[in-house]
C-alpha positions, -999 to +999 in steps of 0.1 A: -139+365+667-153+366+635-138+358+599-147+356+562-139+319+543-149+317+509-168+282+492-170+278+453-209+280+447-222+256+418-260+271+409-281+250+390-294+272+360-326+284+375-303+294+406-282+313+384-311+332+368-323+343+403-295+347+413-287+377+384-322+389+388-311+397+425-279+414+414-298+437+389-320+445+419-298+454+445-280+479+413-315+487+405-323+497+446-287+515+456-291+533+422-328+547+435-314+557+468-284+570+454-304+595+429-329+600+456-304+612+483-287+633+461-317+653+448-323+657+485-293+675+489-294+695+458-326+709+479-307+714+508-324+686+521-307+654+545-323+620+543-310+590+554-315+553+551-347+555+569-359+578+537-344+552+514-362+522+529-393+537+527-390+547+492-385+505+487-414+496+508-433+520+481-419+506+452-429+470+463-465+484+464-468+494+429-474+471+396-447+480+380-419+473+409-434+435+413-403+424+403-390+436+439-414+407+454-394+379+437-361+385+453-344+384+485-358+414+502-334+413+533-307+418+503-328+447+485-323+465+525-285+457+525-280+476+498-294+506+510-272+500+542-242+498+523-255+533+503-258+550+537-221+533+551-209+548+515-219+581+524-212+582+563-175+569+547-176+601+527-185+627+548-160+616+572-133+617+546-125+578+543-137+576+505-150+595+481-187+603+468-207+569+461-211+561+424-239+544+402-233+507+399-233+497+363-244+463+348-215+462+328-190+459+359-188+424+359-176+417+394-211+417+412-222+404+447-249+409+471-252+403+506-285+388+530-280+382+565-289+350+584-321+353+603-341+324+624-313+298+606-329+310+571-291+299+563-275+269+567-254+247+555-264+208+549-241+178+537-228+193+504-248+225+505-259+260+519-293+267+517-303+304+512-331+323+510-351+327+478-324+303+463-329+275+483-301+243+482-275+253+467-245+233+461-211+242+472-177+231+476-169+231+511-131+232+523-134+234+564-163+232+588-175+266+601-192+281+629-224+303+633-228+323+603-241+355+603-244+371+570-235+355+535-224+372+504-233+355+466-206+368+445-206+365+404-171+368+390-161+384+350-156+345+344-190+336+356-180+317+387-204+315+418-188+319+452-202+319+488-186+341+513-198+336+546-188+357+576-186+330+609-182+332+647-145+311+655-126+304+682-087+314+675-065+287+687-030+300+707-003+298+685+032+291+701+057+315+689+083+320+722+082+359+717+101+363+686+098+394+674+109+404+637+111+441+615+097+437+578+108+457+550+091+453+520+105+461+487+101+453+448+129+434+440+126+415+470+089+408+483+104+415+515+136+413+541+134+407+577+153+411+608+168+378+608+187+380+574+159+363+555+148+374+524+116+367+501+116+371+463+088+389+445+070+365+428+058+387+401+026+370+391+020+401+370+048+403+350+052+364+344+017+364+327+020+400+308+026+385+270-004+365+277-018+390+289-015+414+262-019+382+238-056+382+244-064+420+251-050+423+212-073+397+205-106+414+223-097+441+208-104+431+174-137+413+178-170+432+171-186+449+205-214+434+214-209+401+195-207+362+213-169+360+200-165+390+218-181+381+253-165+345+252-129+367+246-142+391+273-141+359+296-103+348+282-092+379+295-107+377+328-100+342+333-062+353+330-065+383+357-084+360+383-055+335+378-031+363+387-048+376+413-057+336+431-020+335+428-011+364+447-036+358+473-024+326+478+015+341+481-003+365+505-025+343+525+008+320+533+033+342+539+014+366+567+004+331+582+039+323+587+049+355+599+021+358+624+026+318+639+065+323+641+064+358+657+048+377+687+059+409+677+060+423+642+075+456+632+064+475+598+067+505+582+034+527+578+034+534+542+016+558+521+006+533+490-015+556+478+011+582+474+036+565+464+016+548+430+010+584+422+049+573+407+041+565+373+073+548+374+065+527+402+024+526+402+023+491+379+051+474+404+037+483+438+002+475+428+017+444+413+034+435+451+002+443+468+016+456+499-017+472+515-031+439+513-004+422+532+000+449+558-043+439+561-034+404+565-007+406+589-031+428+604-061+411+611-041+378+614-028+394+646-058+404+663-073+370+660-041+353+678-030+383+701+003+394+682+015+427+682+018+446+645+039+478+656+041+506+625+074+526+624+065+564+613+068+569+578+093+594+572+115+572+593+151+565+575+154+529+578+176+526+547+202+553+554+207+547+590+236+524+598+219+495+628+252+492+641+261+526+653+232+551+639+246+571+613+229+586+591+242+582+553+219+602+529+243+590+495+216+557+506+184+579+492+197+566+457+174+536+455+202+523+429+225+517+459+220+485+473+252+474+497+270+503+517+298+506+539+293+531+569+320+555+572+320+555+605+317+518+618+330+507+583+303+483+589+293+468+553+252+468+550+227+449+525+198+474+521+166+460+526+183+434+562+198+470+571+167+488+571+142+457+584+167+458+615+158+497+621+127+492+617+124+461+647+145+487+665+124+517+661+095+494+661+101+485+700+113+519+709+079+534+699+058+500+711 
């Protein structure tokens, strides 16, 4: 198996500086082949990243390109491969057309694989090429890496994210088996009657949110009080988002090492943010990434992740006896007796219990 864990880098300031020049390279390469593939087709033309890697071997050559030399040339090629995944991604109708990077996106990374042991990680650092030692903070031994990604964040951190080979260890769970149903209130209700709040990370940090967008937005652009305010505001969205990501990390960990099987329901996110009542709460909750984590989570330790259909009616379907109560489509309604059973239902425990039920049906 393979997995990604993530080290705080700490660059000494030459480090950094090479480190930026090999961001604004790879920007600089992807941005060539980007232009250079889609003249191409504006000829009715098809190149690929055999075209593209060419094109860098020439640049290399000439005086003006020498800058090329000084950086990490096996990230200059990964670049181009992830041009030609972007476009083999778009043709096959998984994204949409590749863009230009900018400089001004200030989330930047670059990725350089691991060849002869060129990386390694020794006492208190990793070296890598081009960069050489650099130090890290390490939080668990890992395995044989393969490739390593140098990220730069809008705050001006340094992180390390290596992909390793690992060895899942078995995790007991006597075959429990549980249905999710995920909500906004609640971060989600399962089969068993338990419940999870919605942390709302988001909402608790708004007025500080806003406090210092207000504040940005009043300094003059391109001046220092502007950048360090730039880096206010980005240090209070990467505490948001390290603090859902931690919620994230821990609860699908717990659901995966206390249950074999786990029943979900196979939402369309994307459609329903489309909601512009809804959009800033669901992409608050972060569902999709959960539904990833529980996913991948799974595979390393052999559970089972079973997705109901969409269109399925958890909510208005009784567990007990299986009517179907469509006065339960008003999202307002939140207990509800069946007329039939005169069973009385919580709505989100109700609905995670159709979903286990479907879940195993379909399984």
């Amino acid at each position: 198996m393979q997995k990604g864990i993530k080290f705080r880098a700490y660059p000494n300031k030459q480090q950094q500086n090479l480190i930026n020049q090999t961001l604004g390279c790879c920007r600089f390469i992807y941005n060539k082949g980007l232009a250079m593939r889609s003249d191409a087709f504006g000829r009715g033309q098809k190149i690929g990243y055999n075209q593209t890697s060419a094109m860098l071997t020439d640049l290399k050559k000439q005086d003006g390109f020498a800058f090329l030399k000084d950086v990490d040339s096996i990230a200059l090629q990964q670049s181009l491969r992830d041009l030609d995944r972007g476009f083999k991604n778009f043709f096959e109708k998984r994204a949409r057309h590749p863009q230009f990077k900018s400089k001004h996106n200030n989330h930047q990374s670059y990725r350089t694989l691991n060849q002869g042991d060129n990386i390694r990680i020794v006492s208190k650092y990793i070296k890598l090429p081009k960069l050489g030692y650099v130090k890290i903070k390490q939080s668990m031994e890992v395995g044989h890496i393969n490739n390593v990604t140098v990220e730069r964040t809008p705050t001006g951190k340094y992180f390390v994210v290596l992909n390793v080979d690992f060895e899942p260890e078995f995790r007991p769970n006597a075959g429990c088996m549980v249905g999710i149903d995920v909500g906004i209130k609640e971060f989600y209700s399962d089969s068993n009657g338990n419940t999870v709040n919605n942390p709302k990370y988001l909402e608790k940090s708004q007025r500080k949110l806003i406090r210092e967008q207000r504040r940005l937005s009043r300094k003059q652009k391109g001046s220092n009080n502007r950048n360090k305010q730039r880096i206010k505001v980005a240090k209070v969205h990467e505490k948001i988002t390290n603090q859902r990501n931690d919620f994230l990390q821990k609860q699908s960990t717990m659901l995966v090492s206390e249950n074999q099987t786990i029943c979900i329901e196979d939402l369309n996110v994307k459609g329903m943010v489309r909601n512009h009542k809804l959009a800033k709460s669901i992409a608050s909750v972060s569902w999709s990434k959960f539904f990833t984590m529980l996913e991948y989570k799974a595979a390393w330790y052999g559970n089972d992740i079973v997705k109901v259909p969409t269109m399925y009616p958890s909510s208005q379907t009784c567990s007990c006896c299986g009517y179907r109560n469509p006065l339960v489509r008003n999202l307002a309604i939140r207990k509800w007796e069946c007329p039939v059973c005169h069973t009385t239902h919580d709505r989100d425990t109700n609905a995670s219990i159709n979903i286990l039920k479907k879940g195993l049906s379909v399984a």
